[in-house]
C-alpha positions as CSV (number, residue, x, y, z in Angstrom):
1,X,0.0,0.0,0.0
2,X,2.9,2.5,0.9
3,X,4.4,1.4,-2.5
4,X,1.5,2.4,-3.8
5,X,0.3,5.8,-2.2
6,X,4.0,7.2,-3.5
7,X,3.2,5.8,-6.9
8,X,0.3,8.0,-7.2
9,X,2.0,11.4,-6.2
10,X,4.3,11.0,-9.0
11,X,3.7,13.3,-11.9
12,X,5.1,14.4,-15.0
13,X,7.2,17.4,-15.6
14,X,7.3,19.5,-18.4
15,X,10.8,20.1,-20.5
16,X,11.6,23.0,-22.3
17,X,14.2,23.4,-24.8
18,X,15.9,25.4,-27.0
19,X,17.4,25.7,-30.3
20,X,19.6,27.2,-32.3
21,X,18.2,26.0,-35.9
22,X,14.7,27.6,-37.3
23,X,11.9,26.9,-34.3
24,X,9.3,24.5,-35.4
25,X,5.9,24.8,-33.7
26,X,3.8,22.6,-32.4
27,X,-0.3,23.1,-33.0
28,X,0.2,25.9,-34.3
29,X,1.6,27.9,-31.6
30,X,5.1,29.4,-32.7
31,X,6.0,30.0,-28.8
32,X,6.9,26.3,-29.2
33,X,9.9,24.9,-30.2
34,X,11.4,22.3,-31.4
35,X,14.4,21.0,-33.0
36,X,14.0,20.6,-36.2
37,X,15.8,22.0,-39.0
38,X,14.4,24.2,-42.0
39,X,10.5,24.8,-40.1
40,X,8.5,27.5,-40.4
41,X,9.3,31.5,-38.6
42,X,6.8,32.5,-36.4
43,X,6.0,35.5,-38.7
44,X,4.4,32.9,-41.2
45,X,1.5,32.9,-38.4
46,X,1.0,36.3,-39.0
47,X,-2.5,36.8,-40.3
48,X,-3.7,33.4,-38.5
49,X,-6.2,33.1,-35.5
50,X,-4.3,34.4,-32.5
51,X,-2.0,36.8,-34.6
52,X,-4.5,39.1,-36.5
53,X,-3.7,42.0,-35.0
54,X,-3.8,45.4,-37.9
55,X,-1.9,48.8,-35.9
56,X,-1.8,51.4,-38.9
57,X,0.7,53.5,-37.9
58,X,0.6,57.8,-37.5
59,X,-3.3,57.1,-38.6
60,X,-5.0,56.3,-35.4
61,X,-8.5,57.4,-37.3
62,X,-8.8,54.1,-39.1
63,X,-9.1,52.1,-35.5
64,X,-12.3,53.9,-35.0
65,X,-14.3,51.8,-37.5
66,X,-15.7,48.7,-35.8
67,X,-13.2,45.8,-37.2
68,X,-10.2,47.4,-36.3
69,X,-11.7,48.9,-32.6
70,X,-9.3,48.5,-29.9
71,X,-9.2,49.4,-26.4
72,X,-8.2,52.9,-25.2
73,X,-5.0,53.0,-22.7
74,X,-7.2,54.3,-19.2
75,X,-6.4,51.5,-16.9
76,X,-7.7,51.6,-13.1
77,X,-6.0,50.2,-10.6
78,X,-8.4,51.4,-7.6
79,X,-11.0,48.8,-6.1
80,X,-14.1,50.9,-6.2
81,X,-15.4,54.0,-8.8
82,X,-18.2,56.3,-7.6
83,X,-20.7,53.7,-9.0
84,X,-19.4,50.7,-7.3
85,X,-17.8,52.6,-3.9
86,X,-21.2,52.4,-1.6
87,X,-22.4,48.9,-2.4
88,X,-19.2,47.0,-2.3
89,X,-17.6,49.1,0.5
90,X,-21.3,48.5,2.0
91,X,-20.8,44.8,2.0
92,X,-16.9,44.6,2.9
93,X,-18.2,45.9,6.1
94,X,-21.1,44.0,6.9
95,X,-18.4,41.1,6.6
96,X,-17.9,41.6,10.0
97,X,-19.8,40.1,12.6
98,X,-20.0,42.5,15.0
99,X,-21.6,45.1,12.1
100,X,-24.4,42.9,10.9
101,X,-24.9,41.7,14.5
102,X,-26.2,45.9,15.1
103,X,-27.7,46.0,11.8
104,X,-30.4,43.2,13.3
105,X,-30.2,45.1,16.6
106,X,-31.2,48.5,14.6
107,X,-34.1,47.3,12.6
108,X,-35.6,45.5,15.5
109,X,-34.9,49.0,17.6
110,X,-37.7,50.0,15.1
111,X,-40.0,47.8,17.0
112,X,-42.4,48.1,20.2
113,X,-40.3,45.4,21.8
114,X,-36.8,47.6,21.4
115,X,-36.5,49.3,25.5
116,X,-34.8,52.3,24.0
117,X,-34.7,54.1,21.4
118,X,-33.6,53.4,17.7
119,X,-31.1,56.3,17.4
120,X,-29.0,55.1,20.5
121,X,-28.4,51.6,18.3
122,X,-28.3,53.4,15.3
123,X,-25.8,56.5,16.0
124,X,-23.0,54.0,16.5
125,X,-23.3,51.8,13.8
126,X,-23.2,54.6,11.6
127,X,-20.5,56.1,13.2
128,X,-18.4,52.5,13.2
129,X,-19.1,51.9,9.5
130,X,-18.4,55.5,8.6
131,X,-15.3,55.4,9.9
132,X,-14.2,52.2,7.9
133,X,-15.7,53.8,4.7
134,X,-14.1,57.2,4.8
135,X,-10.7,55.2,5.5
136,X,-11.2,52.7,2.3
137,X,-12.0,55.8,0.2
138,X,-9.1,57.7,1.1
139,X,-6.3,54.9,0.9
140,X,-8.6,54.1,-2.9
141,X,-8.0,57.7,-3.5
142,X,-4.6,57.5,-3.1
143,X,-4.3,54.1,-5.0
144,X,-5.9,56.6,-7.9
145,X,-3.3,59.1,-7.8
146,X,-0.5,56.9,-8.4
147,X,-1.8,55.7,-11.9
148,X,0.7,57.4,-14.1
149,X,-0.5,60.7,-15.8
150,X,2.4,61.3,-18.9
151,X,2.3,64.3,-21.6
152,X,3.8,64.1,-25.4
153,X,5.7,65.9,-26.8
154,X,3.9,66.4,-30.1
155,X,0.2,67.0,-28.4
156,X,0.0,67.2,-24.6
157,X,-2.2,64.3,-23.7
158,X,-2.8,62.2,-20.7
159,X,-2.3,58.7,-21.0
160,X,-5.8,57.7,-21.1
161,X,-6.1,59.5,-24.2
162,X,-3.3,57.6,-26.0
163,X,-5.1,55.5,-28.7
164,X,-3.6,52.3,-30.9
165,X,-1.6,53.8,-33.6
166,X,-0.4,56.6,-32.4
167,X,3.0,57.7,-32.5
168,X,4.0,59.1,-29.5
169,X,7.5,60.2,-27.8
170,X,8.7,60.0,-24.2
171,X,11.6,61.3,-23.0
172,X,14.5,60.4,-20.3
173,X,13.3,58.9,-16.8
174,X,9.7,58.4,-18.2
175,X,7.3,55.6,-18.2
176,X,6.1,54.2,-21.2
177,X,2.5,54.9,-21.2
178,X,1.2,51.6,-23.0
179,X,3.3,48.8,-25.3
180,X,4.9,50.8,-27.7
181,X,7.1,49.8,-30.9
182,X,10.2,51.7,-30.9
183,X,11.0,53.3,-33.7
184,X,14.0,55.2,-33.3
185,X,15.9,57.0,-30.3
186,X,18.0,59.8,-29.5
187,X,21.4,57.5,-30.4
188,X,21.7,57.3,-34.0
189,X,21.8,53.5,-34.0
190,X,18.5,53.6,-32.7
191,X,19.3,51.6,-29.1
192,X,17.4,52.4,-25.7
193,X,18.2,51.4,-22.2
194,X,14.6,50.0,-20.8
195,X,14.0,49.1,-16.6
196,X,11.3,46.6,-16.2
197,X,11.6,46.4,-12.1
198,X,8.2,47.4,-12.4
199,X,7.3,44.2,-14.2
200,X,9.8,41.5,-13.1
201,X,11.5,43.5,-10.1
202,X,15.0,43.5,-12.1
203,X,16.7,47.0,-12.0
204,X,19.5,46.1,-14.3
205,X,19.0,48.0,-17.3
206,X,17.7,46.2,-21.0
207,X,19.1,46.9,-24.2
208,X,16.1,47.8,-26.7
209,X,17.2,48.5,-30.1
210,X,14.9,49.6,-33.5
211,X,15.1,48.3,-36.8
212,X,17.3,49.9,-39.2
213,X,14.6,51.0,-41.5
214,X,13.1,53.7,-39.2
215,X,17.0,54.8,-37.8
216,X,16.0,58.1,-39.9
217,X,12.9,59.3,-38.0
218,X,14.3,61.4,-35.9
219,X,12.5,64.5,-35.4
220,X,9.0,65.9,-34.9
221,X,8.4,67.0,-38.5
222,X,9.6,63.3,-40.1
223,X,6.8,61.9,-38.6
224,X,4.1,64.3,-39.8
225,X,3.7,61.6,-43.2
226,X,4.9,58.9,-41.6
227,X,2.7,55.9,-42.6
228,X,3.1,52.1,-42.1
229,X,1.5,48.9,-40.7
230,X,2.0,46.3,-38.3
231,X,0.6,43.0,-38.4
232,X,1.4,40.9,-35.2
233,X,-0.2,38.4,-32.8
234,X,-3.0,39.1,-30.6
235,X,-2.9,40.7,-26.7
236,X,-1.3,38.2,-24.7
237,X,0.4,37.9,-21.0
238,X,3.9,37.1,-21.9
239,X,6.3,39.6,-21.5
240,X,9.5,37.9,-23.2
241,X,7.8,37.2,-26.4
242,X,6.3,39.1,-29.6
243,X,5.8,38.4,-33.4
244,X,5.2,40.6,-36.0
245,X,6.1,42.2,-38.7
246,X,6.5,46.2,-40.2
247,X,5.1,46.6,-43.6
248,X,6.9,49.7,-44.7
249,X,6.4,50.4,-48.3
250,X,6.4,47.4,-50.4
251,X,9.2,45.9,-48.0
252,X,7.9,43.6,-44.9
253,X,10.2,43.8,-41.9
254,X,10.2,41.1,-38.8
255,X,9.4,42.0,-36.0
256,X,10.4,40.7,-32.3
257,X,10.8,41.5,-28.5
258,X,14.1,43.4,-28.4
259,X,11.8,46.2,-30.3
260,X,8.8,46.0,-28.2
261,X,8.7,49.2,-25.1
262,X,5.8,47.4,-22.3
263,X,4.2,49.7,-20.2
264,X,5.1,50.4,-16.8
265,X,8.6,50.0,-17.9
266,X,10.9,53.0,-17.6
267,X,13.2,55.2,-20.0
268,X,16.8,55.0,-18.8
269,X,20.2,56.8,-20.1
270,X,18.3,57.9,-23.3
271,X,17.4,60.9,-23.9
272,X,14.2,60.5,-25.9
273,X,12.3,57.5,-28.2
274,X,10.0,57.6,-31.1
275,X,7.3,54.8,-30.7
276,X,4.0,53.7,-32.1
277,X,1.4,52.4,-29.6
278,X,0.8,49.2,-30.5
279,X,-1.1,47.5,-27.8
280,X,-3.1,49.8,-25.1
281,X,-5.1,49.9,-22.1
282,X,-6.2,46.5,-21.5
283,X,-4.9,44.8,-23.9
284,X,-1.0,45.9,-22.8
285,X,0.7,42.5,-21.5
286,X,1.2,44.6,-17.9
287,X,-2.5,44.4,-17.6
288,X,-2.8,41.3,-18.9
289,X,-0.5,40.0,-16.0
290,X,-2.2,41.8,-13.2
291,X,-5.5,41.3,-11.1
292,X,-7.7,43.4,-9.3
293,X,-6.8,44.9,-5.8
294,X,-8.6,42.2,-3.6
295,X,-10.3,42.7,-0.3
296,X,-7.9,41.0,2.2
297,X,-8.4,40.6,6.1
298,X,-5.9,40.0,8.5
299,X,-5.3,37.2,10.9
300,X,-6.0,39.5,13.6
301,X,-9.7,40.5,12.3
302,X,-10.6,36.9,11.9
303,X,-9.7,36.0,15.0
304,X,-11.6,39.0,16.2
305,X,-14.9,37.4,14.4
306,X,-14.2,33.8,17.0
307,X,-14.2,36.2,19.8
308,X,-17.2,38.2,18.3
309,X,-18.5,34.1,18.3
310,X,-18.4,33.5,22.0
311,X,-19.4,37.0,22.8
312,X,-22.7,36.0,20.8
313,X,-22.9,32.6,22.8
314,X,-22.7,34.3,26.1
315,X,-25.5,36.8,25.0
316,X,-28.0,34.4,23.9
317,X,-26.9,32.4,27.1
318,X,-27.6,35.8,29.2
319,X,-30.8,36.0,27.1
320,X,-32.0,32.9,27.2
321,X,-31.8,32.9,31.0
322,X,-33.2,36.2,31.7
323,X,-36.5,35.4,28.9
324,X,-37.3,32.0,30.7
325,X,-37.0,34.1,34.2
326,X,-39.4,36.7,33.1
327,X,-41.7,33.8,31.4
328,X,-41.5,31.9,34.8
329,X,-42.8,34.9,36.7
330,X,-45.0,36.4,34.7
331,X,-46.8,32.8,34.6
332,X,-46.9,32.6,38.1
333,X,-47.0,36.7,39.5
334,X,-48.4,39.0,36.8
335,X,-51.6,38.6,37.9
336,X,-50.6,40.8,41.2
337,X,-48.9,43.5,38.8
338,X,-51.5,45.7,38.5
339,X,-49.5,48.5,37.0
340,X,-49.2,46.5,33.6
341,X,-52.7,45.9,33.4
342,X,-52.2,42.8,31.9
343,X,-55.6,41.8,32.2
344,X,-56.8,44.5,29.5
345,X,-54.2,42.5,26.9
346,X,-51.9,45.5,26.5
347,X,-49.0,43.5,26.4
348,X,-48.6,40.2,25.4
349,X,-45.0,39.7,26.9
350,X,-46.9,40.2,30.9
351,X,-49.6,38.1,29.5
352,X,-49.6,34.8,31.7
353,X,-51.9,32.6,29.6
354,X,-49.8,32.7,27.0
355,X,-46.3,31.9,28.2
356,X,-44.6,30.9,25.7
357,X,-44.8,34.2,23.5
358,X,-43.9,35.8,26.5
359,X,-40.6,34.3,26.6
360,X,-39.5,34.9,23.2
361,X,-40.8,38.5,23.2
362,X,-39.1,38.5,26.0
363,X,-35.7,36.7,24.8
364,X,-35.6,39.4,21.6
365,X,-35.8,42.7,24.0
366,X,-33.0,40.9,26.0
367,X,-30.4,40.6,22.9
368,X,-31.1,44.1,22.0
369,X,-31.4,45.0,26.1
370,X,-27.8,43.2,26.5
371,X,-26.3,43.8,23.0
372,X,-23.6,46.0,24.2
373,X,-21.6,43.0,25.4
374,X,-20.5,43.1,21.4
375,X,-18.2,45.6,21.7
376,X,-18.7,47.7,18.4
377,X,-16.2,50.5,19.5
378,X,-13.6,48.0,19.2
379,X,-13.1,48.1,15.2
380,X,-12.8,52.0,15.3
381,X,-10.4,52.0,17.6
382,X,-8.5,49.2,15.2
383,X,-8.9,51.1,12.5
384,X,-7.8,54.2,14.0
385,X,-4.6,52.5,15.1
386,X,-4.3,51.0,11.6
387,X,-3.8,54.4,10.4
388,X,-1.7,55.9,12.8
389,X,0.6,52.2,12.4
390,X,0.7,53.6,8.5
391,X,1.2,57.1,9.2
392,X,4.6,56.0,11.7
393,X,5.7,53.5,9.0
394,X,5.5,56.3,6.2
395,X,8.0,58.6,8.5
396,X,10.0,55.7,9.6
397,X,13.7,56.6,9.6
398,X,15.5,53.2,9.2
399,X,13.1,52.4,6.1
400,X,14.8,55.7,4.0
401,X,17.2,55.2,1.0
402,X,19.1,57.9,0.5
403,X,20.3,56.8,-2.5
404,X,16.9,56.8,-4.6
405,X,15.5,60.3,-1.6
406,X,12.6,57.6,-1.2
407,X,11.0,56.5,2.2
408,X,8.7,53.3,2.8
409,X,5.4,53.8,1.3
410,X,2.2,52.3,3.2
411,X,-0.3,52.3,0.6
412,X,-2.9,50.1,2.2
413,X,-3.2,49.8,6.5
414,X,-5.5,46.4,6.2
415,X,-2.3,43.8,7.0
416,X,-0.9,46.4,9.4
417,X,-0.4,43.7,11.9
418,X,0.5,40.6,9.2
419,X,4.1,41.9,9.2
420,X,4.5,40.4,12.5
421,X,3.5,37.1,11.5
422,X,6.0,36.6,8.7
423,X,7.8,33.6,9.9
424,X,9.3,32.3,6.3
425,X,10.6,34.7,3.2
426,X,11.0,33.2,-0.1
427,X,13.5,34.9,-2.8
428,X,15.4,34.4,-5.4
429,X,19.9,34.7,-4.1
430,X,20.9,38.5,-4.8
431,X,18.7,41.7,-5.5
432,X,16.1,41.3,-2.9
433,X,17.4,40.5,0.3
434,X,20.8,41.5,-0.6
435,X,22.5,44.9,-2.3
436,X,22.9,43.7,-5.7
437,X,26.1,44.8,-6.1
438,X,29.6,43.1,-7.1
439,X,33.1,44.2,-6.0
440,X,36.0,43.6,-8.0
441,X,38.4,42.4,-4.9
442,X,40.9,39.9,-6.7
443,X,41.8,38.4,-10.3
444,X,44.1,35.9,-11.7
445,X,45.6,36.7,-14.8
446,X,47.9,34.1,-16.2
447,X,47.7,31.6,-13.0
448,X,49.0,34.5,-10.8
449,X,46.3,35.7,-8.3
450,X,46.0,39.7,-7.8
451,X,44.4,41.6,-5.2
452,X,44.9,41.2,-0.9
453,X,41.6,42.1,0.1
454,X,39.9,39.5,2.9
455,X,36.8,38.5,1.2
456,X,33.4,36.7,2.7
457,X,35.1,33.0,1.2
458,X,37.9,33.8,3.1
459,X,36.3,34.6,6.3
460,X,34.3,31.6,5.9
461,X,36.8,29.2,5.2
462,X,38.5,30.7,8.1
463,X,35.8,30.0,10.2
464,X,35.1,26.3,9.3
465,X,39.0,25.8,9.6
466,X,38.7,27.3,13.4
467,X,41.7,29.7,11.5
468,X,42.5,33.6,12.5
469,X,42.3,35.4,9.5
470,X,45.5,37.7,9.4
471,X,47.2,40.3,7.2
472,X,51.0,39.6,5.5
473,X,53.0,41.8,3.3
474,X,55.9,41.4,2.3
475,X,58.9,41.9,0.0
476,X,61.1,39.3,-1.8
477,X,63.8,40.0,-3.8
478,X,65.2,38.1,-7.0
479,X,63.5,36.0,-9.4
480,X,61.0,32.7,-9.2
481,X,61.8,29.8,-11.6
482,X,59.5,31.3,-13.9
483,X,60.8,34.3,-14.5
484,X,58.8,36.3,-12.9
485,X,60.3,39.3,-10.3
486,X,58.8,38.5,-6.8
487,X,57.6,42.0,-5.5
488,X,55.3,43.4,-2.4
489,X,52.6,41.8,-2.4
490,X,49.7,40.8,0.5
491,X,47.2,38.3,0.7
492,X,45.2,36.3,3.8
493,X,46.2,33.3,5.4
494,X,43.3,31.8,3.7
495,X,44.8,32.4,0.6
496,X,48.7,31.5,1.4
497,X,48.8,28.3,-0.5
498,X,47.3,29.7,-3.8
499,X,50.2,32.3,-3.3
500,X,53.1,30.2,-2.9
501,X,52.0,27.9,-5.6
502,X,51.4,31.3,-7.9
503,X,55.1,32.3,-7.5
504,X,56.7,28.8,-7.6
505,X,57.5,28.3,-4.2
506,X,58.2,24.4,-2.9
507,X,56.3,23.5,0.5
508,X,59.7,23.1,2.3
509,X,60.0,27.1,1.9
510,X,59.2,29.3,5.0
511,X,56.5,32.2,5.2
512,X,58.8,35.5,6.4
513,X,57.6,36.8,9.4
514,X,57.2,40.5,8.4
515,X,53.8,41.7,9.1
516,X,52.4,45.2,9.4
517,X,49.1,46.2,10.7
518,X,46.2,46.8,8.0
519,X,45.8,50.2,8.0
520,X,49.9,50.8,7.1
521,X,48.4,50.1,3.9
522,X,48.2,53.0,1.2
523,X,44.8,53.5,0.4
524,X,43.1,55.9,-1.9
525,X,41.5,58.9,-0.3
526,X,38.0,58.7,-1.7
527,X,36.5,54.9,-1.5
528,X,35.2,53.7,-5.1
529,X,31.6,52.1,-5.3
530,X,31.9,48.3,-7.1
531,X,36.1,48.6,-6.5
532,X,38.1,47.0,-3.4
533,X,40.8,45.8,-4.9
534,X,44.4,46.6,-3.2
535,X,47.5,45.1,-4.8
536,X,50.7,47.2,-5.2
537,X,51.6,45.2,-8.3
538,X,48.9,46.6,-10.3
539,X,47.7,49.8,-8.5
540,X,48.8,53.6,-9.9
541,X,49.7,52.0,-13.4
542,X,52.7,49.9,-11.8
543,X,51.3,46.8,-13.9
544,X,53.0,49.0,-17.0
545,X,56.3,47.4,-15.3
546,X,55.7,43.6,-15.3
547,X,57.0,41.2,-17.7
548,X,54.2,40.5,-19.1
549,X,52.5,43.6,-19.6
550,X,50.7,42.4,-22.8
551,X,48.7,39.7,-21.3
552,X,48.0,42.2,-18.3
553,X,46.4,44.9,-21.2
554,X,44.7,42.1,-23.2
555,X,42.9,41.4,-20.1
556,X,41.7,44.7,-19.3
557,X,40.8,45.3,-22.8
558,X,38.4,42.4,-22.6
559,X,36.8,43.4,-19.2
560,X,36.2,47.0,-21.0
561,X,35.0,45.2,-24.0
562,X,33.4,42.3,-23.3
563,X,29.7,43.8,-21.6
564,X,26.8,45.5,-22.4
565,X,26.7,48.4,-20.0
566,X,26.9,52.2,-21.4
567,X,28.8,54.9,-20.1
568,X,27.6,57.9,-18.3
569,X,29.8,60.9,-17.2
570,X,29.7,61.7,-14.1
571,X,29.7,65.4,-13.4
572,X,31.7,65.0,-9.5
573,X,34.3,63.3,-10.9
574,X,36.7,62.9,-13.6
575,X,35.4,59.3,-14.5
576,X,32.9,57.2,-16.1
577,X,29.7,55.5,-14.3
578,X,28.4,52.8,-15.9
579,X,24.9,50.8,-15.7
580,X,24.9,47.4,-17.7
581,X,22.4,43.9,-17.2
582,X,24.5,42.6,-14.4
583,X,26.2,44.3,-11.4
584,X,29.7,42.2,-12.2
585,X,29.7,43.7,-15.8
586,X,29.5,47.3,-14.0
587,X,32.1,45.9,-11.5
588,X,34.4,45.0,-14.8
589,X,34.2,48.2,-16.3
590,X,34.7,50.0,-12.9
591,X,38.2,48.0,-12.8
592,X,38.8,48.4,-15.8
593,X,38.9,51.8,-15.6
594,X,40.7,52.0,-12.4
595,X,43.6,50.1,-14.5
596,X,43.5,52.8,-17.0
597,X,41.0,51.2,-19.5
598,X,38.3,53.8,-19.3
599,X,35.2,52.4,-21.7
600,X,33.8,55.9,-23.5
601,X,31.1,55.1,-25.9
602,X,29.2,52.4,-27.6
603,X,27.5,52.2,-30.6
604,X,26.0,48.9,-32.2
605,X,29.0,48.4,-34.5
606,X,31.4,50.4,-32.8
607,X,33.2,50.3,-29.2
608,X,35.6,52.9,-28.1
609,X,38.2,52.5,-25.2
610,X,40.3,55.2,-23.8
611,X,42.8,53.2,-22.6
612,X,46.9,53.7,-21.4
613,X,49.7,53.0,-23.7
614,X,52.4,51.8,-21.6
615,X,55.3,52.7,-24.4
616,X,54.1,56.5,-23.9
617,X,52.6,56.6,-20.7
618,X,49.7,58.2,-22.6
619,X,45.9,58.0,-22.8
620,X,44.8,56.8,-26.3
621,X,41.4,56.0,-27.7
622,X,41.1,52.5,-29.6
């Protein structure tokens, strides 16, 4: 039987492949692929159910006639409009026990059998649930005014009023206001740096490039006759994939993700694009991929509704008690009261020939008698401390970045208290938890291991060894068997084997004893971000010196080469900054450039490094 239970959990797994020969598709889907050779593009799906999509480019007026009616680009993100607000915000309420527990108590306060009167049950449930509502509408309010509002540049539009078809610009540090195709850019090879951290939480920068047809709209004025169409597939959720073509004059241009801008994505280290707006509003694949704000309640509040639970029990308990009380008495005594003249029939609760509808008359003007021991204040003064929890963890200190000037934002106070019940955080290794950033601390060029600087290995090996971690430097004169010059040099006692072994030293040899303390170390006045590298053999240009300088400047060509970051003056110092896919590309160029390989500017063809000649001593671009 065991055999058997573990035979049943088993399941299939799906593989994915990829190839490098013409993808094949399978039922007609050209998002899969197989390998087989000479099959079918995915542009010969163009025209097909699923990609029969028609944009007409710079003539937006043809997508008003039914067939090719799409979608304009307003997108709301709130949870209620002014239609919706009262009924649903009406019912999120009464969700709570404790509300439609007074509601019952207020419509039977209506009644002769209610022993007050209705506005003292009624004044506080309006008060309670007011207090809720006004709180959802303002944080809704709030969640309205973060939808992005973005102007042109040829007509000043809001983003709602961007239609498919429409050729539109946006400019540096700008969000794309719906999935545009890029046409050109402000680099004349038509490349844009794109961040999606909106869409997959990456900030490294993509590389979005147009196709070389359009490279020569550039300008306002070009695009006043501009005219072309774009057949491609249907609105879809997946953000890594697109097919279509560009039918430009009588020539038919493929289309495919690396030209495709998707909203919520941001401009980056460009100055300006050119795009058409190809999908829009709900039909973008940022849409496509998100759901509806839902109505979420804490651990805390459904707990709260148990308690609300046994309240309840002891009040019909309480009820239940005092009703059969006043039944028994009236029964047996209400012939001597008199004063309720309960012979004339006035009320049938004193009435002692009929008993049993005294008691439940009775038992109903105890739960609304008693109905205090639900404590309705409770949930405003929860949601006042809600808000003032928000309000402390807006201003909270310790949650500021300086680097980005932003501060924590609390955008909803419903789950207030669920970040005190977080017991388990799953994320991917770097980027979330961490600082996504690289440091170029040591390299080995040509078997010889550069740079001194204690690193996290080391430490941990040190630690699982039960080893002190200590600084050496020291000086050797002469020559190794290989040639090389044995200078200065420093590394940790982690690392002393891979040093000896790097200058050809035999296990019998002895360690000198010189040591000096860490901070005799020259270092350079102003710390670099991505660069903590220390080794007098290569520092201030001394690498010029070694025997084998050329290996030494064919590897710093290729860390300045071999990347796809871009360059960005920096106005505080006399150096480059550099943003690329992957911090350790921009912790490459970083060292690179400390070692005097300083990469200036890129184009798609065309790479050009500033870099030092060691002959002349000079700076020369290559």
């Amino acid at each position: 039987m065991e055999a058997g239970r573990k035979k049943q959990k088993l399941k299939w797994s799906k593989l994915y492949t990829f190839s490098c020969l013409n993808p094949q598709t399978n039922d007609g889907d050209p998002t899969s692929f197989s390998f087989v050779a000479n099959a079918p593009s995915p542009q010969s799906f163009i025209g097909k159910p699923g990609y029969s999509r028609v944009v007409f480019c710079n003539e937006s007026h043809f997508h008003k006639h039914k067939h090719y009616k799409y979608p304009n680009n307003y997108v709301s993100t709130t949870k209620y409009n002014i239609v919706t607000f009262f009924p649903i915000a009406l019912f999120e309420q009464f969700r709570r026990v404790a509300n439609l527990y007074f509601l019952l108590s207020a419509v039977l306060s209506f009644t002769s059998l209610a022993p007050f009167s209705p506005l003292s049950v009624i004044a506080p449930l309006v008060f309670v649930v007011g207090i809720s509502m006004l709180k959802e509408a303002m944080e809704d309010w709030n969640r309205f005014l973060q939808v992005h509002i973005g102007n042109g540049e040829f007509v000043e539009k809001a983003w709602k009023d961007v239609y498919v078809g429409d050729v539109i610009k946006v400019n540096k540090n700008e969000y794309f206001p719906s999935d545009l195709l890029l046409l050109s850019s402000s680099y004349e090879d038509g490349l844009c740096y794109v961040e999606t951290m909106n869409l997959d939480g990456e900030t490294n920068l993509k590389v979005k490039r147009s196709l070389e047809v359009t490279l020569g709209l550039d300008g306002d004025e070009q695009f006043r006759n501009f005219s072309a169409t774009v057949r491609c597939e249907d609105p879809n959720p997946n953000l890594y994939t697109f097919v279509g073509n560009l039918e430009l004059g009588n020539e038919s241009h493929p289309l495919s993700p690396t030209q495709i801008l998707l909203r919520d994505s941001k401009l980056r280290n460009t100055d300006y694009i050119y795009g058409v707006v190809v999908f829009s509003g709900p039909d973008t694949k940022a849409v496509r991929n998100s759901t509806r704000s839902p109505s979420k309640r804490s651990r805390v509040e459904r707990k709260m509704d148990y308690v609300i639970y046994v309240l309840f029990v002891m009040l019909i308990l309480i009820s239940m008690v005092s009703s059969i009380g006043s039944a028994v008495l009236t029964r047996s005594y209400a012939v001597k009261w008199y004063y309720l003249e309960v012979k004339n029939g006035t009320d049938s609760s004193f009435d002692p020939s009929k008993p049993v509808e005294s008691w439940l008359l009775q038992f109903i003007r105890a739960l609304v008698l008693y109905g205090y021991l639900i404590p309705i204040s409770l949930y405003v003064s929860i949601e006042v401390v809600k808000v003032l929890q928000a309000m402390l963890i807006n201003k909270d200190q310790k949650m500021y970045d300086d680097v980005t000037d932003k501060s924590v934002e609390a955008r909803t106070s419903n789950l207030n208290e669920e970040l005190g019940q977080v017991e388990m955080i799953l994320t991917d290794k770097t980027g979330t938890l961490t600082c996504n950033q690289m440091e170029f601390r040591k390299c080995s060029i040509e078997g010889i291991s550069y740079g001194g600087e204690i690193t996290e290995i080391d430490l941990a090996a040190s630690r699982r060894m039960n080893v002190e971690v200590e600084r050496y430097r020291f000086s050797l004169g002469g020559y190794d068997p290989t040639g090389r010059s044995l200078e200065m040099f420093e590394f940790s006692m982690a690392d002393t084997t891979t040093e000896k072994m790097a200058l050809g030293f035999d296990k019998g040899m002895e360690t000198p004893n010189t040591t000096t303390p860490r901070n005799s170390i020259t270092r350079r006045d102003m710390a670099i971000k991505g660069f903590n590298f220390r080794d007098d053999r290569l520092m201030d240009k001394m690498w010029i010196n070694r025997s084998n300088v050329s290996d030494m400047m064919m590897f710093f060509r290729v860390m300045a080469l071999c990347h796809t970051g871009i360059p960005i003056e920096d106005e505080r110092r006399d150096r480059m900054k550099y943003e690329a896919e992957s911090p350790e590309e921009v912790s490459f160029l970083i060292a690179a450039q400390e070692f005097g390989f300083k990469f200036c500017h890129r184009t798609q063809s065309v790479m050009i490094v500033e870099e030092l000649d060691p002959s002349s001593g000079m700076d020369v671009k290559r």
